[in-house]
VOPAGU-2260 file (C-alpha; in pm, 1 decimal, decimal comma):
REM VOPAGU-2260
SITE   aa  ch    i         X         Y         Z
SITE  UNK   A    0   -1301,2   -6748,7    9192,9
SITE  UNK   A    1   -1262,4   -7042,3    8938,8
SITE  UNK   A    2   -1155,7   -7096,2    8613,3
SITE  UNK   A    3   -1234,7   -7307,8    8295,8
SITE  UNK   A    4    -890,1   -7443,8    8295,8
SITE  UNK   A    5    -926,0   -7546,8    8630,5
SITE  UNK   A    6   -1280,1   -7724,4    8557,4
SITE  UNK   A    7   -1169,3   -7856,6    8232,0
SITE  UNK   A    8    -848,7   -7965,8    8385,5
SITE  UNK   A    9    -990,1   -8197,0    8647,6
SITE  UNK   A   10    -858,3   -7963,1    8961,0
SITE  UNK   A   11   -1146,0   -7875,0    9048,9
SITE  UNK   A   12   -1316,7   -8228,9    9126,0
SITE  UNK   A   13   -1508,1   -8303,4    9428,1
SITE  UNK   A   14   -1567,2   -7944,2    9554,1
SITE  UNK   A   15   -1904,2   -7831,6    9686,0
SITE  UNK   A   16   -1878,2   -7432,3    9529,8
SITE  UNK   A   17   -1793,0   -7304,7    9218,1
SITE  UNK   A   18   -1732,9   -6962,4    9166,5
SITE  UNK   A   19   -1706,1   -6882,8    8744,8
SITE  UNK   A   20   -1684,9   -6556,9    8600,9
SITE  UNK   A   21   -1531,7   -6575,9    8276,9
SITE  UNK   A   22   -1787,5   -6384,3    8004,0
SITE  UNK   A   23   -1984,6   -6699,0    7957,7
SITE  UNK   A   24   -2279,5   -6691,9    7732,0
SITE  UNK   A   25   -2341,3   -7054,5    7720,0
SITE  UNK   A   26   -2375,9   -7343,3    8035,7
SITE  UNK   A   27   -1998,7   -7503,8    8055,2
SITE  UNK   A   28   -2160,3   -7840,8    8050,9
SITE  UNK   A   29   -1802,0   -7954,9    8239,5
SITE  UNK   A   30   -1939,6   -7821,6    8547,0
SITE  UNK   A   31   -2179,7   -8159,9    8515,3
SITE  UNK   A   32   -1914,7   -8342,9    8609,5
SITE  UNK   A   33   -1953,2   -8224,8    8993,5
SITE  UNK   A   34   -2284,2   -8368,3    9046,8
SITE  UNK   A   35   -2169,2   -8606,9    9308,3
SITE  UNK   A   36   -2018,2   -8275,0    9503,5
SITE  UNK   A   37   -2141,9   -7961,7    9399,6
SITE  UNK   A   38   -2379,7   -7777,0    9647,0
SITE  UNK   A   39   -2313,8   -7412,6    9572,3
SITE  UNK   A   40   -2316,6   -7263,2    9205,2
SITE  UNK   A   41   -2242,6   -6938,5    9148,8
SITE  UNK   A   42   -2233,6   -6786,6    8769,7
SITE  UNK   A   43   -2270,0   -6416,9    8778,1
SITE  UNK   A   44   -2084,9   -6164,2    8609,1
SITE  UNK   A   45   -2163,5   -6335,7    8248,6
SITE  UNK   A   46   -2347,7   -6295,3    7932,9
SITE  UNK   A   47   -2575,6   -6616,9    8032,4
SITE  UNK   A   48   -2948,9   -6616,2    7918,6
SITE  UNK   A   49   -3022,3   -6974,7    7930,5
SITE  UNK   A   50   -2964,5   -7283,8    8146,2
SITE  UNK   A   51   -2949,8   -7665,0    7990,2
SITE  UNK   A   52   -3221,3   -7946,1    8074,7
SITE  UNK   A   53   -2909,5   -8149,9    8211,5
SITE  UNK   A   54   -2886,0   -7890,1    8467,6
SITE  UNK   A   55   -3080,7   -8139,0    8681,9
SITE  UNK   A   56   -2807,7   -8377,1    8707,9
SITE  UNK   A   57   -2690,5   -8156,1    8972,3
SITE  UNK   A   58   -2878,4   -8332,9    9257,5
SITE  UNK   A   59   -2687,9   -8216,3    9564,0
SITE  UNK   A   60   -2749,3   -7801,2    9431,5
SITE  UNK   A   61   -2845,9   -7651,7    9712,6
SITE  UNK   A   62   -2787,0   -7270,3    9620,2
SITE  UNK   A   63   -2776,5   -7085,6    9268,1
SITE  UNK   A   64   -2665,7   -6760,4    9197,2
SITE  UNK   A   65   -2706,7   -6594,6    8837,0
SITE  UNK   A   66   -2672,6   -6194,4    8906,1
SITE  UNK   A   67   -2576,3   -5969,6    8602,8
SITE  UNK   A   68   -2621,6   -6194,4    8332,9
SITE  UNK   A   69   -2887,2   -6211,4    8022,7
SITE  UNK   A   70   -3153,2   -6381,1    8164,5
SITE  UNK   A   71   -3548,2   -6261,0    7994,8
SITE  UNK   A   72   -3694,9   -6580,1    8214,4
SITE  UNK   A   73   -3655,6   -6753,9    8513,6
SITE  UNK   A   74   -3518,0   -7108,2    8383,5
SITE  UNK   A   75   -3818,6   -7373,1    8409,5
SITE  UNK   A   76   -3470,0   -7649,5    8505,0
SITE  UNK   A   77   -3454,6   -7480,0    8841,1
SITE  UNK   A   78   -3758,5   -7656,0    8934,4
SITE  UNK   A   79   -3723,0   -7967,3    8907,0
SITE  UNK   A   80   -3401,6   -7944,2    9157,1
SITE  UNK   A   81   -3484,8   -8190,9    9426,0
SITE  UNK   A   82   -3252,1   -7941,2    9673,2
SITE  UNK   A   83   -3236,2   -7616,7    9553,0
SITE  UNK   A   84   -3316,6   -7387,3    9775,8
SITE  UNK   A   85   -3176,6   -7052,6    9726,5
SITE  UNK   A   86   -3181,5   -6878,5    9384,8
SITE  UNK   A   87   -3074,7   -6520,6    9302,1
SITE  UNK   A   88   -3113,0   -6368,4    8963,8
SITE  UNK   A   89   -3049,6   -6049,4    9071,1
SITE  UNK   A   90   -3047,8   -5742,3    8747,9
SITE  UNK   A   91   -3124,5   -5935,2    8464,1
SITE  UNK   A   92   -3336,6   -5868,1    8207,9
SITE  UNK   A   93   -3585,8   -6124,1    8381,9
SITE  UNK   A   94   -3969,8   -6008,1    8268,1
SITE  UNK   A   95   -4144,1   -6396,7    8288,9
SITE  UNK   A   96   -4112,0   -6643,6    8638,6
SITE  UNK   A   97   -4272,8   -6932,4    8493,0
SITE  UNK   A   98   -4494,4   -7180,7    8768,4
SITE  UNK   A   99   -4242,4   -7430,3    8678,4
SITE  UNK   A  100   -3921,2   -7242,8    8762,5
SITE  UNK   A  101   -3984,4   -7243,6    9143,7
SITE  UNK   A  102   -3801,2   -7553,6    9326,6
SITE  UNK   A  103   -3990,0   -7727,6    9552,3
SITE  UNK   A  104   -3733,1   -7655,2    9865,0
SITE  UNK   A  105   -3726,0   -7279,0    9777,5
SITE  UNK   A  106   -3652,3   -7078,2   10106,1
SITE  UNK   A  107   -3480,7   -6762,0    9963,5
SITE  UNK   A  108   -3561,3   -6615,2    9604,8
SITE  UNK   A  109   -3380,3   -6276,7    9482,9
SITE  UNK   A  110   -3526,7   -6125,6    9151,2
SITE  UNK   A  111   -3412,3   -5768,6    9254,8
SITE  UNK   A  112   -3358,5   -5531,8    9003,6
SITE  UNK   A  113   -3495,9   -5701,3    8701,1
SITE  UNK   A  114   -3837,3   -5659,3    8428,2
SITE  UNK   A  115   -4155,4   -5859,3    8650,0
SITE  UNK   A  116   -4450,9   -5779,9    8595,2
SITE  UNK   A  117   -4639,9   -6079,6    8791,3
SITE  UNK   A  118   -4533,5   -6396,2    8956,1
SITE  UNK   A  119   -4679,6   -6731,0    8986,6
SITE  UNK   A  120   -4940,9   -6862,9    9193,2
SITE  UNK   A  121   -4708,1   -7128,0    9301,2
SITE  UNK   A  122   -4449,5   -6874,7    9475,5
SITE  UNK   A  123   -4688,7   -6899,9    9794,9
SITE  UNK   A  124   -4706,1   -7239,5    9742,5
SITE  UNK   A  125   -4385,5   -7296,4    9858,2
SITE  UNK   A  126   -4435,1   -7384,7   10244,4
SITE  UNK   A  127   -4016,7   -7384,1   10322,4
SITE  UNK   A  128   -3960,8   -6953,9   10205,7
SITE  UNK   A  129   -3827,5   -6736,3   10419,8
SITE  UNK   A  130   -3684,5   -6464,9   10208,0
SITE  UNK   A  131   -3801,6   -6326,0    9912,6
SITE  UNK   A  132   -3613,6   -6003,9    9739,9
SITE  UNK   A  133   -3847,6   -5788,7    9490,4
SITE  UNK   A  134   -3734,3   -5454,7    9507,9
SITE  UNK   A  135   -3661,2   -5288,7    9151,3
SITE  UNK   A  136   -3916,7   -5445,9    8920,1
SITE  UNK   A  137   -4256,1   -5351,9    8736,1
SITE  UNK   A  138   -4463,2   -5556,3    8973,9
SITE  UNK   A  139   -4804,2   -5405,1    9016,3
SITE  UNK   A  140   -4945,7   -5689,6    9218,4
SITE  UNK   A  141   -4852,4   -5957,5    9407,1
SITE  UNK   A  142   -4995,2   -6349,2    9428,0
SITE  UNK   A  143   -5292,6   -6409,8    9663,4
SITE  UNK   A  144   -5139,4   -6721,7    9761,2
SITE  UNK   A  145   -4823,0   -6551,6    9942,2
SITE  UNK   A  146   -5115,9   -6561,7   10273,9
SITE  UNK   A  147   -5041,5   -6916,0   10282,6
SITE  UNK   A  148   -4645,3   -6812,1   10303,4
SITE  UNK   A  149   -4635,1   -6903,9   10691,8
SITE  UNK   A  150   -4256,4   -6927,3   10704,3
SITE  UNK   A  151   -4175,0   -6605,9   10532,1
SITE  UNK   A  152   -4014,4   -6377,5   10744,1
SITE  UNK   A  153   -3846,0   -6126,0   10521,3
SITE  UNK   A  154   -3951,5   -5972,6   10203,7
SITE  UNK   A  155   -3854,7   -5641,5    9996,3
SITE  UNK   A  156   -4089,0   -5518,4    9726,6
SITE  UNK   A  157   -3966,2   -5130,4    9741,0
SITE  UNK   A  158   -3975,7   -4955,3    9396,3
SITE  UNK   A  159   -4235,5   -5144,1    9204,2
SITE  UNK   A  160   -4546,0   -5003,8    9058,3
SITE  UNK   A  161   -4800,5   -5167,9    9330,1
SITE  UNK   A  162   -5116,4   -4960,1    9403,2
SITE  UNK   A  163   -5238,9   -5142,3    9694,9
SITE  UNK   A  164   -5132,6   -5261,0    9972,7
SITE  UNK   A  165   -5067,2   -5620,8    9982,7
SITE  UNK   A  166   -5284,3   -5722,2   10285,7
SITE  UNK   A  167   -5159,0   -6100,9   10231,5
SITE  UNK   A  168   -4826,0   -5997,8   10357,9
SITE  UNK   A  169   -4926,2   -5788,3   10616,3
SITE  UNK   A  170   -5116,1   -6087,1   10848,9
SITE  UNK   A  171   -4824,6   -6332,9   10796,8
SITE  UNK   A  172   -4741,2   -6461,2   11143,9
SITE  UNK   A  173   -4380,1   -6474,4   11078,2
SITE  UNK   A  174   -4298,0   -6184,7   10889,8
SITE  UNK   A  175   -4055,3   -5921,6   11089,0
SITE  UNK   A  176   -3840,1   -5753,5   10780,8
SITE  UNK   A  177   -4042,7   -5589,8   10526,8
SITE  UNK   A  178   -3971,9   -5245,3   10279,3
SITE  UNK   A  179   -4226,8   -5127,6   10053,6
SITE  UNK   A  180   -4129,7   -4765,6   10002,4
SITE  UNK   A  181   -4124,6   -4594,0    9611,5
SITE  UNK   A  182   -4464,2   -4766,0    9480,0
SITE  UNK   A  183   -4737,3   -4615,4    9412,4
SITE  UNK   A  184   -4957,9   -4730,4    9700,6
SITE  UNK   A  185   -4707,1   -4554,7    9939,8
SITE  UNK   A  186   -4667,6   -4251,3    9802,0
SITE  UNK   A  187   -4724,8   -3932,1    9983,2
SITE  UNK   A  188   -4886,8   -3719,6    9751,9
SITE  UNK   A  189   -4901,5   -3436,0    9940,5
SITE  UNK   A  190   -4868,2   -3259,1   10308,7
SITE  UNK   A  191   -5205,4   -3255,8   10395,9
SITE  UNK   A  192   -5273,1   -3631,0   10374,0
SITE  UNK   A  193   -4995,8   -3682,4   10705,3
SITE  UNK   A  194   -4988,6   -3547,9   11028,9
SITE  UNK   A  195   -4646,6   -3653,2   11068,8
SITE  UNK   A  196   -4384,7   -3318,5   10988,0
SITE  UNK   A  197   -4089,8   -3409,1   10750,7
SITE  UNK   A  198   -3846,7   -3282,8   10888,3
SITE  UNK   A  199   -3531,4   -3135,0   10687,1
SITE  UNK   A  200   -3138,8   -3094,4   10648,1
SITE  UNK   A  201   -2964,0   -2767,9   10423,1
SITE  UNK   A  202   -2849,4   -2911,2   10105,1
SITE  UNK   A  203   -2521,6   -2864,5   10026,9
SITE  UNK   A  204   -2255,5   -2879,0    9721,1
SITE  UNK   A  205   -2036,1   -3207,0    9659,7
SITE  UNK   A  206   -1709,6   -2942,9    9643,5
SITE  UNK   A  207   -1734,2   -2884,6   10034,6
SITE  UNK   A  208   -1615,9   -3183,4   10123,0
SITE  UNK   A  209   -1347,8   -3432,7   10079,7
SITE  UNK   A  210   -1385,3   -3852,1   10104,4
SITE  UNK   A  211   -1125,8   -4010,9   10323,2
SITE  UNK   A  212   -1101,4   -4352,6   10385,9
SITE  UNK   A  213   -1392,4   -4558,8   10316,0
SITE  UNK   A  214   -1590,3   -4685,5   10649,9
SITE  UNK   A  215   -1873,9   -4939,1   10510,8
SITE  UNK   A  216   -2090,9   -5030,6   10275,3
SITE  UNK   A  217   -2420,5   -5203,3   10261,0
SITE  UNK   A  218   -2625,9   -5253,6    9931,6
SITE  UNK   A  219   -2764,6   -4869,5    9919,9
SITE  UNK   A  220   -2416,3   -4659,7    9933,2
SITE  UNK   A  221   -2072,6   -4637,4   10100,8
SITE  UNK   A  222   -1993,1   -4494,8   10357,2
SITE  UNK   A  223   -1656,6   -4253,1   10404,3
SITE  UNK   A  224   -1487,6   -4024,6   10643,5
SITE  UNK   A  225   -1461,6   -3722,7   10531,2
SITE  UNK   A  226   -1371,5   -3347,1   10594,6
SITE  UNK   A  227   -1450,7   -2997,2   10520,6
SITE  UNK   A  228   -1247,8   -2814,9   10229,2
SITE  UNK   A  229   -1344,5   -2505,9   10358,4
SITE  UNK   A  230   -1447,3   -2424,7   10776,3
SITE  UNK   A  231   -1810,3   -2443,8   10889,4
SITE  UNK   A  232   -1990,8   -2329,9   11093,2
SITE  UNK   A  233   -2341,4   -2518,0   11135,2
SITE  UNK   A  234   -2168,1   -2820,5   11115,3
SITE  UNK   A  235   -1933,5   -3031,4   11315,8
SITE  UNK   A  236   -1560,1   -3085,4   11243,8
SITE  UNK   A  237   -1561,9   -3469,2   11235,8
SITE  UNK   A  238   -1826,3   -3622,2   10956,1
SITE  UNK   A  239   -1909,0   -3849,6   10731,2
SITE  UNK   A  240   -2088,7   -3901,1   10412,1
SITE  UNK   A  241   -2290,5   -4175,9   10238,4
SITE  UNK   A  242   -2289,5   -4169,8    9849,1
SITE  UNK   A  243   -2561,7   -4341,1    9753,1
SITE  UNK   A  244   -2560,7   -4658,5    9424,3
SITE  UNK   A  245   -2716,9   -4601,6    9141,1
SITE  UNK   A  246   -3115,8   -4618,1    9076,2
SITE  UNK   A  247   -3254,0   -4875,3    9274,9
SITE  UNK   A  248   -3063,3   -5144,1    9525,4
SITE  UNK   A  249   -3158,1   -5486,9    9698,7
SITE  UNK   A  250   -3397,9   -5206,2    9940,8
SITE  UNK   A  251   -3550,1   -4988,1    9693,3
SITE  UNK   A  252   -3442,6   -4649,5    9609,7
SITE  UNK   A  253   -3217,1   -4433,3    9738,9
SITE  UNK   A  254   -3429,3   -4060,0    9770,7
SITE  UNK   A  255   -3676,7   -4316,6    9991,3
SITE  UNK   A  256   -3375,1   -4419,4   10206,0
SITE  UNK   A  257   -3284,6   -4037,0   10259,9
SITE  UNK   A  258   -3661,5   -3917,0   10303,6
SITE  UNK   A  259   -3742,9   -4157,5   10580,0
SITE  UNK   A  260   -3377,0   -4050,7   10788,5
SITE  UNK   A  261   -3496,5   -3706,1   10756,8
SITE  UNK   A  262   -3847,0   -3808,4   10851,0
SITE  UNK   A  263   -3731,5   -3951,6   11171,2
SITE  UNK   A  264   -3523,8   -3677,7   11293,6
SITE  UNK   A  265   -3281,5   -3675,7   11585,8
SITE  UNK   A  266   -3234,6   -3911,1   11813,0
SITE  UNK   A  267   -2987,9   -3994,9   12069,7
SITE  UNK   A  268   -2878,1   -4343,0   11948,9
SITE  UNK   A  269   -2932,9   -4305,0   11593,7
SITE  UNK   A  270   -2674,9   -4156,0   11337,6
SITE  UNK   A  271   -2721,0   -3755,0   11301,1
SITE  UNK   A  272   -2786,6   -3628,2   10973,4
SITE  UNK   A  273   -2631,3   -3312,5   10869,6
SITE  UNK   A  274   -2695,8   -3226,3   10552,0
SITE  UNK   A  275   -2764,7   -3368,7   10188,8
SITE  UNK   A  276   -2640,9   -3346,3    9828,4
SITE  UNK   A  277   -2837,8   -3381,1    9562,4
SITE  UNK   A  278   -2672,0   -3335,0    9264,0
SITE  UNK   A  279   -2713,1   -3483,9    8919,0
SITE  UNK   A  280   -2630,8   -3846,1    8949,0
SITE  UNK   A  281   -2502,2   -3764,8    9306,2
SITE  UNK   A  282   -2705,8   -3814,3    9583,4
SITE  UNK   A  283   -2547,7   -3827,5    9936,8
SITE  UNK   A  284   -2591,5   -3745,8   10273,3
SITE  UNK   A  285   -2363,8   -3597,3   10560,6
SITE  UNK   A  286   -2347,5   -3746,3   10895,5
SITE  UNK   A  287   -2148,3   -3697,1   11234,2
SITE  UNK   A  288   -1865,1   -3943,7   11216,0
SITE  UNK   A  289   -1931,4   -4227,7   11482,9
SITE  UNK   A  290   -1657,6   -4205,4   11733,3
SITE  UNK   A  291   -1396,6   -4508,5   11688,5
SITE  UNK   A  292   -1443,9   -4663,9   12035,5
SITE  UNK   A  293   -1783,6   -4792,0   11851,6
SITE  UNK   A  294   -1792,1   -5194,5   11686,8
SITE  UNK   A  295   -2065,8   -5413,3   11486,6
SITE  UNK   A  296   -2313,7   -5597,6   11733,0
SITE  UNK   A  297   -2306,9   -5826,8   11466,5
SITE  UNK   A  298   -2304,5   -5970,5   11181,4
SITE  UNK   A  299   -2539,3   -6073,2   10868,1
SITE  UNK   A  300   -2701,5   -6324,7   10810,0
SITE  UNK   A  301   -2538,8   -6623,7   10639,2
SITE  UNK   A  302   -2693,6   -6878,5   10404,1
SITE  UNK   A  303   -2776,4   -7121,8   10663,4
SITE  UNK   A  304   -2943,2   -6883,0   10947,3
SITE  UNK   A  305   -3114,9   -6712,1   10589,8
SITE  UNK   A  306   -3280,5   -6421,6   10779,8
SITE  UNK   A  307   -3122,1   -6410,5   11125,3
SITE  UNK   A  308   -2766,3   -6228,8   11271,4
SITE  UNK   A  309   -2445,5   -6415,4   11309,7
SITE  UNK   A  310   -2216,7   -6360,9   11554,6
SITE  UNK   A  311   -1833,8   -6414,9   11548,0
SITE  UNK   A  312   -1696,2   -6745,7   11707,6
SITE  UNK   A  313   -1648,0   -6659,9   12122,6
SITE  UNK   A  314   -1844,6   -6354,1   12097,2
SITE  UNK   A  315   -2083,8   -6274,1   12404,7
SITE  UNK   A  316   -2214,4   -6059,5   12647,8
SITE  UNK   A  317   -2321,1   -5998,0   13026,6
SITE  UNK   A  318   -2659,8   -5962,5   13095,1
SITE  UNK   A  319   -2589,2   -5601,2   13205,2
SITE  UNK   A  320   -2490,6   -5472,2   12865,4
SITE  UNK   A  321   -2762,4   -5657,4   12664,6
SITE  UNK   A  322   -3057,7   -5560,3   12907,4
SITE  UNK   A  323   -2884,8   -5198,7   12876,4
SITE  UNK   A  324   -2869,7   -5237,2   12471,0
SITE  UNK   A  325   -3269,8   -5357,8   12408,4
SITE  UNK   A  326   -3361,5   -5044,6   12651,6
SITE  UNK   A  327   -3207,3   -4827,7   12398,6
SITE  UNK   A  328   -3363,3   -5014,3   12108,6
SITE  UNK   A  329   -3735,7   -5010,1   12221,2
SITE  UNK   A  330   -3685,7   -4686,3   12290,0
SITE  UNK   A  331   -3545,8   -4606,7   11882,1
SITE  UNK   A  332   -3824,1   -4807,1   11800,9
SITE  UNK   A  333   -4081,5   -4609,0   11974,3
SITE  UNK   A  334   -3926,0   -4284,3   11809,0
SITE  UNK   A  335   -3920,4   -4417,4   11474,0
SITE  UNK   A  336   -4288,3   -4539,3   11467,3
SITE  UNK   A  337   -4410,0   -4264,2   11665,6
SITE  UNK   A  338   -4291,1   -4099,6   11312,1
SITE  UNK   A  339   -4423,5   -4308,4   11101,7
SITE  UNK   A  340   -4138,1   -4505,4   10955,3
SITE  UNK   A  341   -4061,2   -4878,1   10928,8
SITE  UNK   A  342   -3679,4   -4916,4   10991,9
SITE  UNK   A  343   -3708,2   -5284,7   10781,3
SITE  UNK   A  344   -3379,6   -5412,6   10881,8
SITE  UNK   A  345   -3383,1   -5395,6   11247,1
SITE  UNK   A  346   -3078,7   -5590,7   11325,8
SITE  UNK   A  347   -2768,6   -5630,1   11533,5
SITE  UNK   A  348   -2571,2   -5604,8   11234,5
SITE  UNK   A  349   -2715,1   -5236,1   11173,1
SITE  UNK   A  350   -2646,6   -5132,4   11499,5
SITE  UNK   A  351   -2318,0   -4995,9   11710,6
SITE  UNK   A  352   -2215,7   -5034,8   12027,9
SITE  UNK   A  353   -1916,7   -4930,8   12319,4
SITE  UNK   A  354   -1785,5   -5126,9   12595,0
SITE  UNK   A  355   -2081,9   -4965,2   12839,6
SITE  UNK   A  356   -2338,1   -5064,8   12605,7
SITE  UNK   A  357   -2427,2   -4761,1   12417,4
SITE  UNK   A  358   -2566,6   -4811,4   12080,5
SITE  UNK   A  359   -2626,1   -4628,1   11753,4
SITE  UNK   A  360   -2843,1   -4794,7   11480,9
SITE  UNK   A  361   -2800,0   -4681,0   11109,7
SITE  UNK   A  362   -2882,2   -4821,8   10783,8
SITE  UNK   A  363   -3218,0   -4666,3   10613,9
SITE  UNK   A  364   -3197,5   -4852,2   10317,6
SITE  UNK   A  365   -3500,3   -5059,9   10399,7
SITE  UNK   A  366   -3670,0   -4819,8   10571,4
SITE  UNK   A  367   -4033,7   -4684,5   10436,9
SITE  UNK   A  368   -4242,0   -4398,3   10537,9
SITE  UNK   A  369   -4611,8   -4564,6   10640,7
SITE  UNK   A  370   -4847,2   -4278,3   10701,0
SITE  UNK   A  371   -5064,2   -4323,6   10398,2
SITE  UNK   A  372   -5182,5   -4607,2   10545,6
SITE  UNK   A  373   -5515,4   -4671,6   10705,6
SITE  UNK   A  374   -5485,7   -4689,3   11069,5
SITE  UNK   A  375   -5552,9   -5066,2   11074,5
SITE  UNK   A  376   -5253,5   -5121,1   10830,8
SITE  UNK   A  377   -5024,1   -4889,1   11004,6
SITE  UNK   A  378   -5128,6   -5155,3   11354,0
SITE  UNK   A  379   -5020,4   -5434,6   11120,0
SITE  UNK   A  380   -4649,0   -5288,4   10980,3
SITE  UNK   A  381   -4613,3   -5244,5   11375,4
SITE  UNK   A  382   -4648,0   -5566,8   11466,9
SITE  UNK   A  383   -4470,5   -5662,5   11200,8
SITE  UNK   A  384   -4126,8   -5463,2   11314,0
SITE  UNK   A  385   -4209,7   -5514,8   11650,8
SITE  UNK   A  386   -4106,7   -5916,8   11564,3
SITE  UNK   A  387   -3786,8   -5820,5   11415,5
SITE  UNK   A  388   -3722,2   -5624,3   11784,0
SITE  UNK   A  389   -3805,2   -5965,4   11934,0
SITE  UNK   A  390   -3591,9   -6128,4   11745,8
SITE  UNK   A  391   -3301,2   -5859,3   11789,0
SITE  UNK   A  392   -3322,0   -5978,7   12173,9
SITE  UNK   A  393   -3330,3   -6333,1   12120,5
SITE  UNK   A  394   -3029,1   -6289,9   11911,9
SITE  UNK   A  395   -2851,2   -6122,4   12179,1
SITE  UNK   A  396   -2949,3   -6347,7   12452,7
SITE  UNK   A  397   -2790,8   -6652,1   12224,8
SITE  UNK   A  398   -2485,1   -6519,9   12295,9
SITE  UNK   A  399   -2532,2   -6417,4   12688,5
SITE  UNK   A  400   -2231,3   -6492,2   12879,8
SITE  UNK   A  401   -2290,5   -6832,3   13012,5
SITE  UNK   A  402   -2320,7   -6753,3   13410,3
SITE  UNK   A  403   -2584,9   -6500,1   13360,2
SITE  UNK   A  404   -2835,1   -6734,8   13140,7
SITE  UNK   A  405   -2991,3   -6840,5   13516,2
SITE  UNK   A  406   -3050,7   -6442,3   13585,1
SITE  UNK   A  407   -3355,1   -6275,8   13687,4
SITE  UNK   A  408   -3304,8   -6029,9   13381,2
SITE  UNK   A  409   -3174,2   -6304,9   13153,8
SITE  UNK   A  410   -3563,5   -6490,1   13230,8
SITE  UNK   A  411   -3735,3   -6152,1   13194,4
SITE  UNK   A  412   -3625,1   -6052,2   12871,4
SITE  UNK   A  413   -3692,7   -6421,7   12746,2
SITE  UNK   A  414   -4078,0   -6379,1   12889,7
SITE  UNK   A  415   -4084,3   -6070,2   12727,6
SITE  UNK   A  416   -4018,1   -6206,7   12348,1
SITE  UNK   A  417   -4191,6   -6504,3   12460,8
């Protein structure tokens, strides 16, 4: 984090990302005097609701973030910025994305959380996007032109007010992330319109238990260790519970999140639910505590690899344990569409693993129930996760231990994603 002083000061010349969080509610035209350095911009956390036409002397922006500001509009300026190519506006009080506001580079747009009703023809006119974050706006349609979006590979439109389907996303030969739970078009209005079962967990009161230390978090909840305040009996001794944020996240809602891990049930390598609470303004949901002997697979995507994992520097693995790992993980993916539901963030980063390979995969958030679909759509949002599993392998065989990349399993698993 930055300061004013610092800008206004001269300390701050020649870096490439500003960080300034300081109540603004006007454009510190000082930061102009980066242009020659400046790549990364980063002003949320203020009371901002407009952006200057001088703006555009920042050449070498590559990456804007606005979040939790004042915003009504998407600032026309951003388009004419020759290298912008990530912008995030996420909860605003952003209703209008003018066909003017979109730069010509953009790869990875986040309007989460904000007022949209509609959005420019020219959003699928932009041939370099990858990623494009919707969730948590009054969108009831979505631009025809996104079918010409060939490059976009992950999108999240959960809790919006769409009544159809958007077919244009579903044929997109590089999509492999998508959630589209809590709109209208997804709805389940009622048992007979399914023949998949929901299954279901005893609710339970927040007083039974007691949070711990805090294991993770991920943009739906946080999760904590916890333990009983009183013995039980259906339930195991170790456990612990995801709160859930608020009304809607970056994947949608929160009761979708916790309908589609009851609607997928047990399975071996996924994390056991227990039980839920839903309270007012509580919702949460108790889980058996992963043993510690389990680690990340990896880690999320960063700005440059914009919808694939990361991996720390040195990391790798034999052949053994990854052709053991992707057995496990085709078979959770055959369990969770056999029920119906699009996981949406099938990564190595939402998946566990031990020193012999065993995994457990977690994180719902962008997981959606798909059964009200027509057969042929249902086909499609299978295809469409089953290139996110491809990709989960060719992740892992990036970072294949170096003397088994000429292996007989190494070269299968390749001609299988091939």
């Amino acid at each position: 984090m930055h300061t004013l002083s610092q800008l206004r000061s001269g300390e701050l010349a020649g870096i490439s990302h500003l960080k300034l969080s300081e109540n603004l509610t006007s454009f510190p035209l000082e930061i102009l005097t980066l242009a020659d350095s400046l790549e990364i911009l980063d002003l949320s956390y203020n009371a901002l609701s407009s952006l200057p036409d001088e703006l555009v002397q920042l050449s070498k922006l590559k990456i804007i973030f606005a979040s939790q500001n004042k915003f009504e509009h998407l600032p026309e300026v951003l388009g004419q910025l020759p290298n912008l190519e990530m912008v995030g506006f996420k909860s605003n009080q952003i209703t209008q994305v003018a066909e003017a506001s979109l730069p010509a580079q953009l790869r990875w747009l986040i309007l989460t959380d904000n007022l949209i009703e509609t959005l420019p023809n020219s959003l699928g006119e932009r041939p370099r996007l990858q990623k494009l974050a919707l969730a948590g706006n009054q969108l009831t349609h979505l631009p025809q032109t996104l079918a010409q979006a060939h490059h976009l590979e992950l999108v999240r439109i959960s809790a919006n007010k769409l009544t159809e389907c958007p077919e244009q996303l579903l044929n997109l030969p590089k999509l492999a992330w998508i959630a589209f739970a809590g709109n209208p078009f997804s709805a389940v209005k009622n048992n007979s319109e399914t023949q998949v079962e929901v299954k279901s967990v005893p609710q339970i009161s927040s007083v039974s238990y007691t949070l711990e230390k805090v294991l993770g978090q991920g943009a739906s909840g946080v999760i904590s260790k916890a333990h009983w305040n009183t013995p039980q009996s259906q339930f195991p001794d170790d456990i612990a519970v995801k709160v859930f944020k608020g009304e809607v996240t970056s994947d949608g809602y929160p009761q979708d999140e916790l309908q589609a891990c009851l609607q997928v049930g047990k399975h071996p390598n996924l994390v056991e639910s227990l039980a839920q609470v839903n309270e007012d303004n509580y919702l949460a949901l108790i889980m058996s505590l992963i043993p510690e002997s389990y680690q990340n697979l990896g880690l999320p995507p960063c700005f440059n690899s914009c919808t694939r994992d990361t991996f720390p520097q040195g990391f790798s693995l034999s052949i053994v344990l990854i052709k053991n790992i992707v057995s496990q993980m085709q078979d959770v993916f055959a369990h969770l569409h056999k029920n119906q539901v699009c996981h949406g963030d099938l990564y190595a980063h939402n998946t566990l693993f031990d020193v012999q390979g065993n995994i457990i995969f977690g994180d719902f958030g962008a997981a959606t129930s798909y059964q009200i679909l027509t057969p042929a759509q249902q086909e499609k949002v299978q295809n469409i996760e089953h290139r996110a599993l491809n990709h989960f392998i060719d992740d892992l065989l990036s970072v294949c231990a170096e003397e088994d990349k000429t292996s007989a399993t190494f070269n299968a698993l390749k001609q299988l994603i091939a």
